[in-house]
C-alpha positions as CSV (number, residue, x, y, z in Angstrom):
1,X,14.0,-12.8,-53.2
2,X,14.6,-11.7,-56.9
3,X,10.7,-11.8,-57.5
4,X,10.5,-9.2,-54.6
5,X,13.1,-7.0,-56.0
6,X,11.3,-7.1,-58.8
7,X,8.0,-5.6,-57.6
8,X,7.3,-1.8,-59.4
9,X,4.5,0.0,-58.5
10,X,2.5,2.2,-61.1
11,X,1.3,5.7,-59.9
12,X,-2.2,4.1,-58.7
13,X,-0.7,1.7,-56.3
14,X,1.6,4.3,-55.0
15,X,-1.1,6.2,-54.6
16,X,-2.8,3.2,-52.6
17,X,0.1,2.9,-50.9
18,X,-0.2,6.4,-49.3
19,X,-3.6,6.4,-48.7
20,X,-3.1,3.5,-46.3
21,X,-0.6,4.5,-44.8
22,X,-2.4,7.8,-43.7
23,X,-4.7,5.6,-42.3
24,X,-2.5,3.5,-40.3
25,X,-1.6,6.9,-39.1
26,X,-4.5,8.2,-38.4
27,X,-5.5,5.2,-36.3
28,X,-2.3,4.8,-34.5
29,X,-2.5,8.3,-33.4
30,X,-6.3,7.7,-32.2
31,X,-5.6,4.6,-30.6
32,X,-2.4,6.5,-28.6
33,X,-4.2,9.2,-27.8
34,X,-7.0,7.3,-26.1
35,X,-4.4,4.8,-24.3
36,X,-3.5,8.5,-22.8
37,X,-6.3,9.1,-21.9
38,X,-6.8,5.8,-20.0
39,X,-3.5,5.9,-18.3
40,X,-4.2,9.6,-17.4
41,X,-7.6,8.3,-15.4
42,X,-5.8,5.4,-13.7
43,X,-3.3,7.8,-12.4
44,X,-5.8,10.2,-11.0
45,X,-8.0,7.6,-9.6
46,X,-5.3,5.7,-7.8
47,X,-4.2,9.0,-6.6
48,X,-8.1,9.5,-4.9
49,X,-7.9,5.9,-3.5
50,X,-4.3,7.0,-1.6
51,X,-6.3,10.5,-0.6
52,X,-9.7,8.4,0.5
53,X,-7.6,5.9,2.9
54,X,-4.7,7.8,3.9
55,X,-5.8,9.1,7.4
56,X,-7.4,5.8,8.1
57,X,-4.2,4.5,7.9
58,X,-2.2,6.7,8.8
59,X,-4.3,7.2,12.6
60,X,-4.2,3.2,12.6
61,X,-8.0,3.3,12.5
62,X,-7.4,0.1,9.7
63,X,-5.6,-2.9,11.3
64,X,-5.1,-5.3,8.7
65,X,-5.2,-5.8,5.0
66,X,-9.2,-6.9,5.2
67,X,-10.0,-4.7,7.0
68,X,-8.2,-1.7,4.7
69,X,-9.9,-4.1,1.3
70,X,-13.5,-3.7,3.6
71,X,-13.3,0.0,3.8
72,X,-11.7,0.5,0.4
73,X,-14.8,-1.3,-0.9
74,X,-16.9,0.4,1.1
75,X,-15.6,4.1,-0.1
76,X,-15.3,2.9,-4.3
77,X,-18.9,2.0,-4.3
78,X,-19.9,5.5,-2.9
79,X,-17.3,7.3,-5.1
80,X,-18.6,5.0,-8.3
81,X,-22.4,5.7,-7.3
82,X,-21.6,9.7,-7.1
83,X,-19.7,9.7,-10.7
84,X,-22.4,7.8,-12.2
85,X,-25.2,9.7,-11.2
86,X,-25.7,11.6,-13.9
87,X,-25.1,9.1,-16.3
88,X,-27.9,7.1,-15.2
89,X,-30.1,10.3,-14.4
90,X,-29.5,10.6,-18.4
91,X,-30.4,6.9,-19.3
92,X,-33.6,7.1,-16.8
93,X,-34.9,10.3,-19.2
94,X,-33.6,8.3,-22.3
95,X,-35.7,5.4,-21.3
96,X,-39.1,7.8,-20.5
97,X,-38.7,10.1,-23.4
98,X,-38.1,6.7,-25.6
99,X,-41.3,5.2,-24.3
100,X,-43.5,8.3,-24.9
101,X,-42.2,9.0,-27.8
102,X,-42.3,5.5,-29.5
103,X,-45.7,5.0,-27.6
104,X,-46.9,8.2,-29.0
105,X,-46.0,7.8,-32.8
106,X,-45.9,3.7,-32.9
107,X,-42.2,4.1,-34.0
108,X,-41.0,1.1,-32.0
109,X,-38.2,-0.5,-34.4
110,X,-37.0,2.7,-36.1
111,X,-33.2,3.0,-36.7
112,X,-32.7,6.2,-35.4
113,X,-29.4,6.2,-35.8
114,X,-29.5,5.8,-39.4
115,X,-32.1,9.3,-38.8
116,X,-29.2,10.6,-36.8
117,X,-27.0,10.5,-40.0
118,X,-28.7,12.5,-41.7
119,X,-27.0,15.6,-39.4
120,X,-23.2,14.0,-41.5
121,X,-22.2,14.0,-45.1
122,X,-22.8,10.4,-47.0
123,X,-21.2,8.8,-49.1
124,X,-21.5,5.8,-50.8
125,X,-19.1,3.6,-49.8
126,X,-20.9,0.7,-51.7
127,X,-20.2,1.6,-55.1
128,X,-17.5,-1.6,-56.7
129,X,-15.8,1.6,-58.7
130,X,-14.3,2.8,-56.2
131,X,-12.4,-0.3,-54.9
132,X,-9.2,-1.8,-56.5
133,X,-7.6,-5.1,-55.6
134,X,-4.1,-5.1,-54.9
135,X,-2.2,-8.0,-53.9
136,X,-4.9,-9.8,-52.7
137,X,-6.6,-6.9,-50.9
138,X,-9.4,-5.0,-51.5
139,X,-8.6,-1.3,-51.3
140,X,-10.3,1.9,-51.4
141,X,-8.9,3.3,-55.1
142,X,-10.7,6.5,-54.8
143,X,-13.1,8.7,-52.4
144,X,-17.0,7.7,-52.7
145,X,-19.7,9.4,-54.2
146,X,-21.5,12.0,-52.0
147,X,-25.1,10.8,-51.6
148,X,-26.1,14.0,-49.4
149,X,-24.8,16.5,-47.2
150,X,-26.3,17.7,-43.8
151,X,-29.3,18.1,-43.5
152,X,-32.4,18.7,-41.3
153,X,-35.6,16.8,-41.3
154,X,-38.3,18.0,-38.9
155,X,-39.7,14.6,-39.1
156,X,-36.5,13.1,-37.2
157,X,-36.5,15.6,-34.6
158,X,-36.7,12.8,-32.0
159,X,-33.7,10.9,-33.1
160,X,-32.1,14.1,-33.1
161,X,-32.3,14.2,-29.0
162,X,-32.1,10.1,-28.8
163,X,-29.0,9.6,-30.1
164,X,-26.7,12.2,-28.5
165,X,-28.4,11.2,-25.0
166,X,-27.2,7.7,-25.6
167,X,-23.7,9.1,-26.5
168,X,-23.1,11.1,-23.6
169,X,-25.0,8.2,-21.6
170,X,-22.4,5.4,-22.7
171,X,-19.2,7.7,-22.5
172,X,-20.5,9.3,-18.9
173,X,-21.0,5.5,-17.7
174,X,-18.1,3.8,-19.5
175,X,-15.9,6.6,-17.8
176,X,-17.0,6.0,-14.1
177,X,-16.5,2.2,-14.7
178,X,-13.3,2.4,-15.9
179,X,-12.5,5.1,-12.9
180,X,-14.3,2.3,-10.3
181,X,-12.1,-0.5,-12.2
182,X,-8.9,1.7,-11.5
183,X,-9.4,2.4,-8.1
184,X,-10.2,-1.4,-7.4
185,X,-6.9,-2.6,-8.9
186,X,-5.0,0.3,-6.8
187,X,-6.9,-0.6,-3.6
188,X,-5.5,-4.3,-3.4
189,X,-2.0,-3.0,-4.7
190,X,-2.3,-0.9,-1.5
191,X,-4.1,-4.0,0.3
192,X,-0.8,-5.9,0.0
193,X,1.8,-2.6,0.0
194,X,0.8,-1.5,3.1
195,X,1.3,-4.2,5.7
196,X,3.3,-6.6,3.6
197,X,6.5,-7.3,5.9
198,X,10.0,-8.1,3.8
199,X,13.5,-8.6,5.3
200,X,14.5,-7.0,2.1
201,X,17.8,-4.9,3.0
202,X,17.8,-5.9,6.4
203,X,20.6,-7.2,8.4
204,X,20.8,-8.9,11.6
205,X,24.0,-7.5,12.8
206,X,23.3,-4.3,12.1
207,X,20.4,-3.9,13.5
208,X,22.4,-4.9,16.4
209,X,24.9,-2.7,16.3
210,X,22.4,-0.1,15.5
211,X,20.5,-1.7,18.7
212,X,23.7,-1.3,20.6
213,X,24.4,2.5,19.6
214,X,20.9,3.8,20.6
215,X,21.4,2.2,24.1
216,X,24.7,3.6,24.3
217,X,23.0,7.2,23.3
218,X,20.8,6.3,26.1
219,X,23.3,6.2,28.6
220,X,25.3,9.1,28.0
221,X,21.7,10.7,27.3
222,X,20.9,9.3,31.1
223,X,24.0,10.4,32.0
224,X,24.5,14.2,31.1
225,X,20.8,14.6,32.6
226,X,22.6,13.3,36.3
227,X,24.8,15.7,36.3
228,X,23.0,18.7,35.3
229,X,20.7,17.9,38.6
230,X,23.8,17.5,40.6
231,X,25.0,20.6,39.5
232,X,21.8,22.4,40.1
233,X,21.6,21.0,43.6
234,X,25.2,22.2,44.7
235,X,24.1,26.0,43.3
236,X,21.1,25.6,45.4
């Protein structure tokens, strides 16, 4: 305990210290906004499974839980192919410009994301100087050398349309299979919800008695009906 008291930090470690903690930050902020985002999409999704099913259920034109799982199945694999249609229209021009391209220049094992880069400062992130070790741990000590800023080169103009296609590509797809993934898990929530029967908050005397007064409303129902014919037949 006295040997952790005893820990000072000099102005580099502090500074260390900070810098870390900006990214822990940073990265908790990221990470929150994207869970967000994720719980924003399964709301809206389970929200079109409810919309996509309600009159079937509603008009009794689904029976049982298969049934209802059958149809639900049936209406997520049309909703999944219609969100990922342009995603793959995007990966089926990827593929054919990829082909001519690389059949064209004999470019078949370029990195062209590494050619994408070049669009991004760099900075050399390899250079020892600029790492310290504290307490064990390697850490960045100061920002790296800028190796080059943006640029253009005529010469990677095909990476320049490859990469961002794959981008859009894996975010379009990765979207409409988390959206299908969504909508399945809602589905057999509903699967189960919707015809599950519970004697939760249910009485069997009461529903007697209830029983009993709806008869009785009945009657007297029955009742005030007879005599307002009676009465219409002796004015007649």
């Amino acid at each position: 305990m006295n040997a952790l008291v005893g820990i000072t930090l000099n102005e580099n470690d502090r500074r260390l210290l900070v810098i870390f903690l900006i990214v822990l930050l940073v990265l908790f902020i990221i990470l929150g906004l994207v869970g967000m985002a994720i719980r924003s999409l399964f709301i809206s999704q389970g929200k079109r499974v409810d919309n996509e099913l309600h009159d079937a259920v509603v008009y009794r034109v689904i029976g049982s839980p298969e049934a209802l799982r059958k149809y639900g199945r049936k209406k997520n694999a049309q909703l999944f192919v219609r969100q990922s249609s342009p995603a793959i229209l995007i990966g089926i021009f990827l593929i054919a410009f990829y082909l001519v391209y690389s059949s064209i220049s004999g470019e078949w094992t370029v990195d062209h994301f590494s050619r994408f880069g070049t669009l991004f400062y760099e900075y050399d992130w390899e250079d020892e100087s600029i790492y310290v070790t504290l307490w064990g741990m390697r850490l960045l000590n100061e920002w790296p050398p800028l190796v080059h800023g943006p640029y253009l080169d005529p010469e990677y103009w095909a990476s320049y349309v490859i990469v961002p296609l794959l981008l859009v590509f894996a975010v379009y797809y990765l979207v409409a299979s988390m959206a299908y993934l969504s909508r399945t898990i809602m589905l057999n929530r509903r699967a189960r919800s919707v015809y599950e029967k519970t004697l939760e908050g249910y009485n069997f005397y009461d529903a007697l008695k209830g029983d009993k007064e709806k008869a009785l409303a009945s009657e007297a129902a029955k009742a005030d009906i007879k005599k307002e014919e009676e009465a219409k037949e002796q004015k007649s």
